[in-house]
PDB file of N, CA, C and O in Angstrom:
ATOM      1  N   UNK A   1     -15.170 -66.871  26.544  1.00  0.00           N
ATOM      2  CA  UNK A   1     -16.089 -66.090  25.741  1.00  0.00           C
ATOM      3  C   UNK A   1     -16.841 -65.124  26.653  1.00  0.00           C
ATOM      4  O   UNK A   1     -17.232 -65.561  27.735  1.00  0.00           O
ATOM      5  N   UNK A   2     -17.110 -63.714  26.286  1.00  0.00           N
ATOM      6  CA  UNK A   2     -17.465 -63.104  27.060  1.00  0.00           C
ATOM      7  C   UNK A   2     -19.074 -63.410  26.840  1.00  0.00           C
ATOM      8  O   UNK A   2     -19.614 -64.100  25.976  1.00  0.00           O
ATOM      9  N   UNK A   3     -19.792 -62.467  28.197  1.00  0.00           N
ATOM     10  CA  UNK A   3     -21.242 -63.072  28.589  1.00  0.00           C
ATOM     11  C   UNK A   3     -21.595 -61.292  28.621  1.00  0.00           C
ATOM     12  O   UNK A   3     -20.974 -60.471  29.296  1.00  0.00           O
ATOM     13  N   UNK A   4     -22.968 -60.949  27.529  1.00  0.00           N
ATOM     14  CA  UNK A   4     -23.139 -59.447  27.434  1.00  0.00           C
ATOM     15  C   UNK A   4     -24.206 -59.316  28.405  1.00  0.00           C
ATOM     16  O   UNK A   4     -25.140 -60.096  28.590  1.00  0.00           O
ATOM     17  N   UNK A   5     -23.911 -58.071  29.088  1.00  0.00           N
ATOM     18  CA  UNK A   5     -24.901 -57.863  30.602  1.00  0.00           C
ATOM     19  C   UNK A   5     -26.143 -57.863  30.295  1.00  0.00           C
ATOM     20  O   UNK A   5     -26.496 -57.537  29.162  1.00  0.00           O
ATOM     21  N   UNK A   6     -27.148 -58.279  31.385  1.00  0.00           N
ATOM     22  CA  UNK A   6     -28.500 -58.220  30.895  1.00  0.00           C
ATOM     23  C   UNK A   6     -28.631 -56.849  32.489  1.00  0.00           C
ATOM     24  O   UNK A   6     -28.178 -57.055  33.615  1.00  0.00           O
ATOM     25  N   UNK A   7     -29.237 -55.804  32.106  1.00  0.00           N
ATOM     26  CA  UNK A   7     -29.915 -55.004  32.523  1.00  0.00           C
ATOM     27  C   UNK A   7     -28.624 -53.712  33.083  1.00  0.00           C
ATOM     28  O   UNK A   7     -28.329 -52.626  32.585  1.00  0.00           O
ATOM     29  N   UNK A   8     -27.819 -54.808  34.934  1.00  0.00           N
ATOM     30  CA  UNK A   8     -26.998 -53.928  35.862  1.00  0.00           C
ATOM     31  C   UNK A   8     -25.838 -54.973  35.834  1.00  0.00           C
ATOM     32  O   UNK A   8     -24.726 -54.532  36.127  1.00  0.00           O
ATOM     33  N   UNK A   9     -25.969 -56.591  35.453  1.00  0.00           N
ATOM     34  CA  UNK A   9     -25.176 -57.310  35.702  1.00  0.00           C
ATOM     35  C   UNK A   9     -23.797 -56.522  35.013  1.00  0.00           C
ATOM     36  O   UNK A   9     -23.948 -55.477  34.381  1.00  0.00           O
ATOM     37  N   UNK A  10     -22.777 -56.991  35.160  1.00  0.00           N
ATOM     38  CA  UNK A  10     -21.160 -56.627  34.389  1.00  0.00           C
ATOM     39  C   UNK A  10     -21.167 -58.032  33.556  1.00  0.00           C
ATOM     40  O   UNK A  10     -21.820 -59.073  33.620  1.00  0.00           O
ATOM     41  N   UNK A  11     -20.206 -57.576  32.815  1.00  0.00           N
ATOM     42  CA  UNK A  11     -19.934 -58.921  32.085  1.00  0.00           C
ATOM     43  C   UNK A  11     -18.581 -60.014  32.737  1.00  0.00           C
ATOM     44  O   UNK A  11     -17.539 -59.795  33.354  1.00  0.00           O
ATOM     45  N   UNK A  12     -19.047 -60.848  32.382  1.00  0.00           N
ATOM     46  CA  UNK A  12     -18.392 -61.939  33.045  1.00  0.00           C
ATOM     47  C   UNK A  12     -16.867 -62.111  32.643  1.00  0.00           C
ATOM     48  O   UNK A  12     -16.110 -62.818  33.309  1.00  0.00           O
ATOM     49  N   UNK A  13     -16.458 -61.403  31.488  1.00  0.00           N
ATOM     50  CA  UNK A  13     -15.141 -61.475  31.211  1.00  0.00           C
ATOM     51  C   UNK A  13     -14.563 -60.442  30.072  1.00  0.00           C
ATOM     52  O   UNK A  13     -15.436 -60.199  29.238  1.00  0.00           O
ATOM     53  N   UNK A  14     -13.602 -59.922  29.875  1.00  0.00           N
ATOM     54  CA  UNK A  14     -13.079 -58.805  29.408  1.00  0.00           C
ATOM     55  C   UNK A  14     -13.200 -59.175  28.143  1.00  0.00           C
ATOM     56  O   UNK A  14     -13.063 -60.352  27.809  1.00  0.00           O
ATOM     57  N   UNK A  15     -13.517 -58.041  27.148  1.00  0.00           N
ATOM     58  CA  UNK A  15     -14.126 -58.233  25.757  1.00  0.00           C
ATOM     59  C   UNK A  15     -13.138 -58.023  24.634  1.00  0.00           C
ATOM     60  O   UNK A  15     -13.194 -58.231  23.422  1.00  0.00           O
ATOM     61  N   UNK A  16     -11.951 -57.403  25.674  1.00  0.00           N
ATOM     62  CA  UNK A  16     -10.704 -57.807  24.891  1.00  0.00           C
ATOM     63  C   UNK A  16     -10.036 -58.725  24.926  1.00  0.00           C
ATOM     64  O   UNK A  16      -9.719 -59.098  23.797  1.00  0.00           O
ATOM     65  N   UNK A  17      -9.566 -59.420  25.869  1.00  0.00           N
ATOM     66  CA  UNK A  17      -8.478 -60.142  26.096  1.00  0.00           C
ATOM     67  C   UNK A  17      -9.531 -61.882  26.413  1.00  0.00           C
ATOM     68  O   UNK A  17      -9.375 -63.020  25.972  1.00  0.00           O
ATOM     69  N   UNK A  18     -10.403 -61.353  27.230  1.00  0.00           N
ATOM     70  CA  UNK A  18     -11.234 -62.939  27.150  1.00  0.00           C
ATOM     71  C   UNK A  18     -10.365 -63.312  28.228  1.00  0.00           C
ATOM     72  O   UNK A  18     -10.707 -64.495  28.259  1.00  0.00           O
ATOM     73  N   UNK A  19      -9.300 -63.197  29.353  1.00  0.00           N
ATOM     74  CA  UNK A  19      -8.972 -63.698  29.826  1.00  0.00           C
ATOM     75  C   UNK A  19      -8.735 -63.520  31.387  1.00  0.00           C
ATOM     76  O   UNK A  19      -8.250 -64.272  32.233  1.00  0.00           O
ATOM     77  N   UNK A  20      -9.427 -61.835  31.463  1.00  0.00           N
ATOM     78  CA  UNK A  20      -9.593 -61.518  33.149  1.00  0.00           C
ATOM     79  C   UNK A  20     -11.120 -61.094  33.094  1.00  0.00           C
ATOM     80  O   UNK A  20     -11.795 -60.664  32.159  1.00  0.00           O
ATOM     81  N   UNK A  21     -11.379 -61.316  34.189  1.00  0.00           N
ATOM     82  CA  UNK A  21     -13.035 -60.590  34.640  1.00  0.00           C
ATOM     83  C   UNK A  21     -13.040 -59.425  34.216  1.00  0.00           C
ATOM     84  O   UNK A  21     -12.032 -58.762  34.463  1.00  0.00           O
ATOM     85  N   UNK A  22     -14.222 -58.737  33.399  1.00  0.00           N
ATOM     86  CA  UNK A  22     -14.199 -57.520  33.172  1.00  0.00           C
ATOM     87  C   UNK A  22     -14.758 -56.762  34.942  1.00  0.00           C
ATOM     88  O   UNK A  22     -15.179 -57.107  36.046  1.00  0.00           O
ATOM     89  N   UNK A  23     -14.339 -55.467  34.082  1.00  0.00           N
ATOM     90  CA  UNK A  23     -14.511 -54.265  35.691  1.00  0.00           C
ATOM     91  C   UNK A  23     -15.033 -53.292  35.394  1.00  0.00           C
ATOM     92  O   UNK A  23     -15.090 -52.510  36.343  1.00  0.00           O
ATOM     93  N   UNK A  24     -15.566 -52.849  34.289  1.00  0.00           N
ATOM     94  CA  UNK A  24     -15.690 -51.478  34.106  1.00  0.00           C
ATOM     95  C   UNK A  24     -17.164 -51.718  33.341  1.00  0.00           C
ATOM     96  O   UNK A  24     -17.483 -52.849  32.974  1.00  0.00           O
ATOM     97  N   UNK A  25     -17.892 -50.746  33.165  1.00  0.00           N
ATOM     98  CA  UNK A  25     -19.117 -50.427  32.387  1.00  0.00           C
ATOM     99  C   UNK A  25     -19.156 -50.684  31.080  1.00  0.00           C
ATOM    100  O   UNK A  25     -20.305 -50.800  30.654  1.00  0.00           O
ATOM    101  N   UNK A  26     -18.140 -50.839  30.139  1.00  0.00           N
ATOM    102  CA  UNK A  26     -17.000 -50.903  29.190  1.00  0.00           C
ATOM    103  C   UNK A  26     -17.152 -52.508  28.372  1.00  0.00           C
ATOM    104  O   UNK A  26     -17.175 -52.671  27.152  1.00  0.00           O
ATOM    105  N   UNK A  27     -17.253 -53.698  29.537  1.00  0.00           N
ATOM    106  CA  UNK A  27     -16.348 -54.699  29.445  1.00  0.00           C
ATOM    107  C   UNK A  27     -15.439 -55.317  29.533  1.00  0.00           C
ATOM    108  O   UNK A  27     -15.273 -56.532  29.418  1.00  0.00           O
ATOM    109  N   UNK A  28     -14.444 -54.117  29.852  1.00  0.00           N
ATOM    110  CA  UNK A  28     -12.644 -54.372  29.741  1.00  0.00           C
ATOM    111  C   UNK A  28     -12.383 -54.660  31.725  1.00  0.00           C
ATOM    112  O   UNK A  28     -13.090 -54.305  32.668  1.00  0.00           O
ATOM    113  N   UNK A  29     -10.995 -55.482  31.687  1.00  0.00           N
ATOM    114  CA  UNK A  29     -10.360 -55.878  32.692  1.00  0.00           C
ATOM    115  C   UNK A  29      -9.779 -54.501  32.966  1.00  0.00           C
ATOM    116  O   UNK A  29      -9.740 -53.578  32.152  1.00  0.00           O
ATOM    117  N   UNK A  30      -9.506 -54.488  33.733  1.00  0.00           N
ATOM    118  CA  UNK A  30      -8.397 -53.270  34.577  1.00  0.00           C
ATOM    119  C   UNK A  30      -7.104 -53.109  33.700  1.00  0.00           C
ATOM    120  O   UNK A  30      -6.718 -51.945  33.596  1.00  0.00           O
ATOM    121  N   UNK A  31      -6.438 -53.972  33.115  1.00  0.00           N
ATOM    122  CA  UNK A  31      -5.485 -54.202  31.895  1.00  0.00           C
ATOM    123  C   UNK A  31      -5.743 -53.675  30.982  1.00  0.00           C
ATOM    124  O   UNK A  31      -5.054 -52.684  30.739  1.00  0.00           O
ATOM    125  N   UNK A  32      -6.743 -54.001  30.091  1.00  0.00           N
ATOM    126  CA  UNK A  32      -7.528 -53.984  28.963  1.00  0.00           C
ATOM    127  C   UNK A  32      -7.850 -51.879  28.595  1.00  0.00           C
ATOM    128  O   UNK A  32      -7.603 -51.104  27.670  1.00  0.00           O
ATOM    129  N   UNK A  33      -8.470 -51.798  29.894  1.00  0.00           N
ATOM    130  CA  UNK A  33      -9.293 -50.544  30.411  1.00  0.00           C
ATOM    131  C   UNK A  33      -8.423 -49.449  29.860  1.00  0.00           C
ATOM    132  O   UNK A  33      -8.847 -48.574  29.106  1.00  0.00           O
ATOM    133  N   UNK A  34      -6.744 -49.580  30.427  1.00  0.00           N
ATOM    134  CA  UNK A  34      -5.878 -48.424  30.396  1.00  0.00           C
ATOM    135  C   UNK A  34      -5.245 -48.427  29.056  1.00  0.00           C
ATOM    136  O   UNK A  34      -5.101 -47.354  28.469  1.00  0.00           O
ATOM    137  N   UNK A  35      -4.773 -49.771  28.410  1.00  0.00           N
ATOM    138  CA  UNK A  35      -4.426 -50.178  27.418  1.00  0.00           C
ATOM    139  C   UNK A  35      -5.330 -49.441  25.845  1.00  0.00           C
ATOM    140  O   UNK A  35      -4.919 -48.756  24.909  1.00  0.00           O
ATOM    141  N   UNK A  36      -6.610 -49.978  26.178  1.00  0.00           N
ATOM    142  CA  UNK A  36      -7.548 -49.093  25.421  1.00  0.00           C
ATOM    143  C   UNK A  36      -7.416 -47.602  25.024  1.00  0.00           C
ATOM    144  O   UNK A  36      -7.052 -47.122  23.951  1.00  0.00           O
ATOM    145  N   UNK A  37      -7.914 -46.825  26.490  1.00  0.00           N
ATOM    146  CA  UNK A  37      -7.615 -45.685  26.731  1.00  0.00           C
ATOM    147  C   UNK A  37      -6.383 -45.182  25.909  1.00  0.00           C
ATOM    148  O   UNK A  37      -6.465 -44.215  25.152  1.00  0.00           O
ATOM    149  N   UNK A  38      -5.420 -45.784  26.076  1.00  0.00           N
ATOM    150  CA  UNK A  38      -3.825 -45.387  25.744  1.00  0.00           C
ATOM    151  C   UNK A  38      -3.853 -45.321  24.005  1.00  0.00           C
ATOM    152  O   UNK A  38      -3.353 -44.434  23.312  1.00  0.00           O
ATOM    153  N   UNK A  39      -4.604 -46.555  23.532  1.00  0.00           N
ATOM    154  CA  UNK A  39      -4.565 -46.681  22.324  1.00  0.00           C
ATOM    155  C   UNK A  39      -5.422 -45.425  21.450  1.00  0.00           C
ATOM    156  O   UNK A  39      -5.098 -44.921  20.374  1.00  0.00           O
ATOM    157  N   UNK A  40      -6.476 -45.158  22.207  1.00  0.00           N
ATOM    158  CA  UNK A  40      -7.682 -44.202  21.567  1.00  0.00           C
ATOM    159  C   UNK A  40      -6.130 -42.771  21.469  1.00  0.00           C
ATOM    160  O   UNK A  40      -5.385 -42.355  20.582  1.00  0.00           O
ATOM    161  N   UNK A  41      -6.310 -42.535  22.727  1.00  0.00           N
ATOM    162  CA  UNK A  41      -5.377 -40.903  23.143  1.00  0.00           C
ATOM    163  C   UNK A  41      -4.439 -41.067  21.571  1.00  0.00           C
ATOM    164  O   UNK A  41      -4.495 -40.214  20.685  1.00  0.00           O
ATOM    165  N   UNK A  42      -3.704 -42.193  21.496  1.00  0.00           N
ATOM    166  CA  UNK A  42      -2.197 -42.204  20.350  1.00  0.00           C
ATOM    167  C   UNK A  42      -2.940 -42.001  19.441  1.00  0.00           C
ATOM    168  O   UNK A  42      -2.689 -40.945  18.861  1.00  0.00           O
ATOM    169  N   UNK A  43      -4.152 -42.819  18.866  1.00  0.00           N
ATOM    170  CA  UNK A  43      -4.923 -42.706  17.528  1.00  0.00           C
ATOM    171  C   UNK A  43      -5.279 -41.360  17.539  1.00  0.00           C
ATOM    172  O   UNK A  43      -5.235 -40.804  16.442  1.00  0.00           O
ATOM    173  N   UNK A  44      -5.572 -40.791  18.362  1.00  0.00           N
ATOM    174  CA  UNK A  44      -6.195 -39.236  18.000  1.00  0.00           C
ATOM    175  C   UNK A  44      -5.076 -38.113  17.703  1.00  0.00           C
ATOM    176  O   UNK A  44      -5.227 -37.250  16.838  1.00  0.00           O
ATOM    177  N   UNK A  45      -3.643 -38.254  18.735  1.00  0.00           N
ATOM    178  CA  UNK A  45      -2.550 -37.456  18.081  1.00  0.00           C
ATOM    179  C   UNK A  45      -2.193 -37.553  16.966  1.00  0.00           C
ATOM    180  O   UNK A  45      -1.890 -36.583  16.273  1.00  0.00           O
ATOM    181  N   UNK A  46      -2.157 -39.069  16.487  1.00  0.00           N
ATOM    182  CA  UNK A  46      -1.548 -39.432  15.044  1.00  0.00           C
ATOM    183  C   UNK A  46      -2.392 -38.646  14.391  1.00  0.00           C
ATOM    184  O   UNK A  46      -1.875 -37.784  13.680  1.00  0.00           O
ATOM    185  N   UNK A  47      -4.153 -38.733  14.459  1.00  0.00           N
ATOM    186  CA  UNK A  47      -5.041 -38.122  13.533  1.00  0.00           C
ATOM    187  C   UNK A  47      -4.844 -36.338  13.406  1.00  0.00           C
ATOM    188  O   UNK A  47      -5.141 -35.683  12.406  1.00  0.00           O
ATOM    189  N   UNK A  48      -4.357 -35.871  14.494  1.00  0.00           N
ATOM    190  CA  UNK A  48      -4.252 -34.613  15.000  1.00  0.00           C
ATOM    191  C   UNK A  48      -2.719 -34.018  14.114  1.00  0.00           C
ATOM    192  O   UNK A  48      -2.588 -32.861  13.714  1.00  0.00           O
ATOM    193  N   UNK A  49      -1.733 -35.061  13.961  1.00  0.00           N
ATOM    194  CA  UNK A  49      -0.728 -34.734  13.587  1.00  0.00           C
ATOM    195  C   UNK A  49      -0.629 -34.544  11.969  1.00  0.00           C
ATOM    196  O   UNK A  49      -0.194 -33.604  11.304  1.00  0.00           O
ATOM    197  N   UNK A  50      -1.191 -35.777  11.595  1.00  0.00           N
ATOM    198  CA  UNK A  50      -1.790 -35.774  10.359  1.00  0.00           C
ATOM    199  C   UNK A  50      -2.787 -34.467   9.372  1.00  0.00           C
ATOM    200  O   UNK A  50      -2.523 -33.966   8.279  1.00  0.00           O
ATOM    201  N   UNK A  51      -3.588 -34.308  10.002  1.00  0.00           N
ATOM    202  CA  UNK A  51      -4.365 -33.206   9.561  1.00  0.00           C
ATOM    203  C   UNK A  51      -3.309 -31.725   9.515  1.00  0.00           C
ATOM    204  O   UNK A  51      -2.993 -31.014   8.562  1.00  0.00           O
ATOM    205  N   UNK A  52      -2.876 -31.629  11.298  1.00  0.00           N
ATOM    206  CA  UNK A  52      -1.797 -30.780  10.560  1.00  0.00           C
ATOM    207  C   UNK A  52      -0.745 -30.502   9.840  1.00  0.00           C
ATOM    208  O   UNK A  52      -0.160 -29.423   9.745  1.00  0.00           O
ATOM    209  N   UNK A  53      -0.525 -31.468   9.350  1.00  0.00           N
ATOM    210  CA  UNK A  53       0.571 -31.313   8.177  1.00  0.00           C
ATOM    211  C   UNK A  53      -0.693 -31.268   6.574  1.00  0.00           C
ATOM    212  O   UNK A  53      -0.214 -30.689   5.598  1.00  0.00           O
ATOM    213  N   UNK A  54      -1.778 -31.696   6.443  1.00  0.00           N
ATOM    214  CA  UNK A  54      -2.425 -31.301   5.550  1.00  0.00           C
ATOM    215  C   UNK A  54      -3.067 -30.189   5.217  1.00  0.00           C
ATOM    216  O   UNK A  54      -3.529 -29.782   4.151  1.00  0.00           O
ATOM    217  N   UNK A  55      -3.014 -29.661   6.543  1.00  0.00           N
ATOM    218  CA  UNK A  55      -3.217 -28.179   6.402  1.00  0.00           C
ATOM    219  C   UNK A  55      -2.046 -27.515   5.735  1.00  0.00           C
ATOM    220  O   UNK A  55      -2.261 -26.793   4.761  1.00  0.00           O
ATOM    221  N   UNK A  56      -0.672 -27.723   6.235  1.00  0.00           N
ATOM    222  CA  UNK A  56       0.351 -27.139   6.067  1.00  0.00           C
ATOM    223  C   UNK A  56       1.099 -27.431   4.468  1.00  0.00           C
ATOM    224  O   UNK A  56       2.009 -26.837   3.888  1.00  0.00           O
ATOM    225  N   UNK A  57       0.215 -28.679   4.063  1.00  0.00           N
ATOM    226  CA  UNK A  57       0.400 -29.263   2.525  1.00  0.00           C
ATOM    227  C   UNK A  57      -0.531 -28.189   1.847  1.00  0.00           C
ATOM    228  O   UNK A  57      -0.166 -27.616   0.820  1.00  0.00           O
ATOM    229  N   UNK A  58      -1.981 -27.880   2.566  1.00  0.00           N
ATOM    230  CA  UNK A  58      -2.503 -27.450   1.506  1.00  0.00           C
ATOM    231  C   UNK A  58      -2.385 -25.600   1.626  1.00  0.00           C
ATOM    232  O   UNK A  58      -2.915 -25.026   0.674  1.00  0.00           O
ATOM    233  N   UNK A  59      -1.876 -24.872   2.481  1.00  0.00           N
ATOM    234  CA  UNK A  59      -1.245 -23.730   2.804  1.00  0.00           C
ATOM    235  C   UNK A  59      -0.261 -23.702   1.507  1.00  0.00           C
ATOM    236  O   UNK A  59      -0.597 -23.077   0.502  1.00  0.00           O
ATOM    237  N   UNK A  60       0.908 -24.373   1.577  1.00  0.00           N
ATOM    238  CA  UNK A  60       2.094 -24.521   0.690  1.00  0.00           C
ATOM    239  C   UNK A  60       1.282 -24.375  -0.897  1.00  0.00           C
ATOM    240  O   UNK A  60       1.601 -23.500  -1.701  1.00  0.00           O
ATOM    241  N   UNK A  61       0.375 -25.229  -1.114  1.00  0.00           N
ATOM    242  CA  UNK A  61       0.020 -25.348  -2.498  1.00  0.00           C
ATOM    243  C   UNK A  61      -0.632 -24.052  -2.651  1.00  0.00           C
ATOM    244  O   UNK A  61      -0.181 -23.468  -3.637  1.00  0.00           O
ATOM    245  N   UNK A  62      -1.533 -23.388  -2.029  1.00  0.00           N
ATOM    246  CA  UNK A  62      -2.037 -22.234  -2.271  1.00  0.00           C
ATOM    247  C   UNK A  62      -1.002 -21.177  -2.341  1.00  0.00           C
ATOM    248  O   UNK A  62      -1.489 -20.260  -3.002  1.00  0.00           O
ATOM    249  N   UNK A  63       0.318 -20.852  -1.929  1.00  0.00           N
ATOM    250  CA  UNK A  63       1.046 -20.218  -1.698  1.00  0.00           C
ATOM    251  C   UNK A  63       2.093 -20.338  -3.090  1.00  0.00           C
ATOM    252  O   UNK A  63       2.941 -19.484  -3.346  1.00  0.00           O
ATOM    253  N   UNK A  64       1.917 -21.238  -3.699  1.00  0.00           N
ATOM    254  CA  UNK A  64       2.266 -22.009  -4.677  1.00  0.00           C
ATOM    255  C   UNK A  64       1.644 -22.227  -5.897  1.00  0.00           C
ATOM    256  O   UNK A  64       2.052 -23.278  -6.390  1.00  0.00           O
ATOM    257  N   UNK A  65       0.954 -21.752  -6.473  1.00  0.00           N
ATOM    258  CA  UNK A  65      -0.464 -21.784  -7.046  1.00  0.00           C
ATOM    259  C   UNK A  65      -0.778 -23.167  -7.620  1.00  0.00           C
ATOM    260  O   UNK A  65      -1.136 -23.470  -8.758  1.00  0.00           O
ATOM    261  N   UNK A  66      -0.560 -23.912  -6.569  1.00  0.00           N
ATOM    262  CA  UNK A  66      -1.064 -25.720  -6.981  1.00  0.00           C
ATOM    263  C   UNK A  66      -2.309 -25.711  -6.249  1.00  0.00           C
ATOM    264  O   UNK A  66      -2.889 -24.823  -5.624  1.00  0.00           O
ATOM    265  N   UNK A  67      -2.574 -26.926  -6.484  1.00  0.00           N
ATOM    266  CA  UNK A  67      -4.222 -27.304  -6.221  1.00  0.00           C
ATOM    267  C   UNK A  67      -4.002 -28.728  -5.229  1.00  0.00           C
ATOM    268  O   UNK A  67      -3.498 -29.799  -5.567  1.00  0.00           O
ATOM    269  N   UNK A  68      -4.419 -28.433  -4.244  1.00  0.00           N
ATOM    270  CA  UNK A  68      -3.885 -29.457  -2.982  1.00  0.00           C
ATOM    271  C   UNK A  68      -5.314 -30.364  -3.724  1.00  0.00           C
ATOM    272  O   UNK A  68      -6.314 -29.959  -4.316  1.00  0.00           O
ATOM    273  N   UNK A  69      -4.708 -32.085  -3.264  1.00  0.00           N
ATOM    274  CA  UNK A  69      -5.759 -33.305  -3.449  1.00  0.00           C
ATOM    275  C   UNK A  69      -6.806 -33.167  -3.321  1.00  0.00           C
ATOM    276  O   UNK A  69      -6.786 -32.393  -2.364  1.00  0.00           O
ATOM    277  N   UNK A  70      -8.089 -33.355  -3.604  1.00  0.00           N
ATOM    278  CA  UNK A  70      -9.270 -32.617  -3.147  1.00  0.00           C
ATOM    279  C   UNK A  70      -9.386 -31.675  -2.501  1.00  0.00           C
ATOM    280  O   UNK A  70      -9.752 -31.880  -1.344  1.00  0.00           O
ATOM    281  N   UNK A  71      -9.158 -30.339  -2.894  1.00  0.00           N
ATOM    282  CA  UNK A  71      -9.261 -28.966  -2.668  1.00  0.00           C
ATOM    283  C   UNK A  71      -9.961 -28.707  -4.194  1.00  0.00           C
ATOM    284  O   UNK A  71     -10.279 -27.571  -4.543  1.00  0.00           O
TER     285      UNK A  71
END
């Protein structure tokens, strides 16, 4: 179980995994840390990829004289 810092201490163990010392300001193990990171970056292309094709949905409908989903 992880232990939450009091003041400068680090925490005593990674707040993901619970199973290496955390290292970072974060909470996360050195594992955990990049893993994270990796996950945020993919979530934001997917979100990035997404939007642009709703742009490109709601381009089409205007071009189209439809009425894109909440537009």
């Amino acid at each position: 179980m992880a232990v939450f810092p009091l003041d400068d201490e680090l925490l005593t163990a990674c707040v993901r995994c619970d199973e290496q010392p955390a290292v970072d300001e974060l909470g996360y193990c050195g594992h955990c840390h990049w893993i994270s990171l990796l996950e945020v970056h993919c979530g934001l292309d997917e979100l990035g990829a997404y939007l642009f094709n709703w742009a490109l949905f709601s381009e089409w409908c205007d071009r189209n004289g439809r009425v894109a989903p909440g537009g």
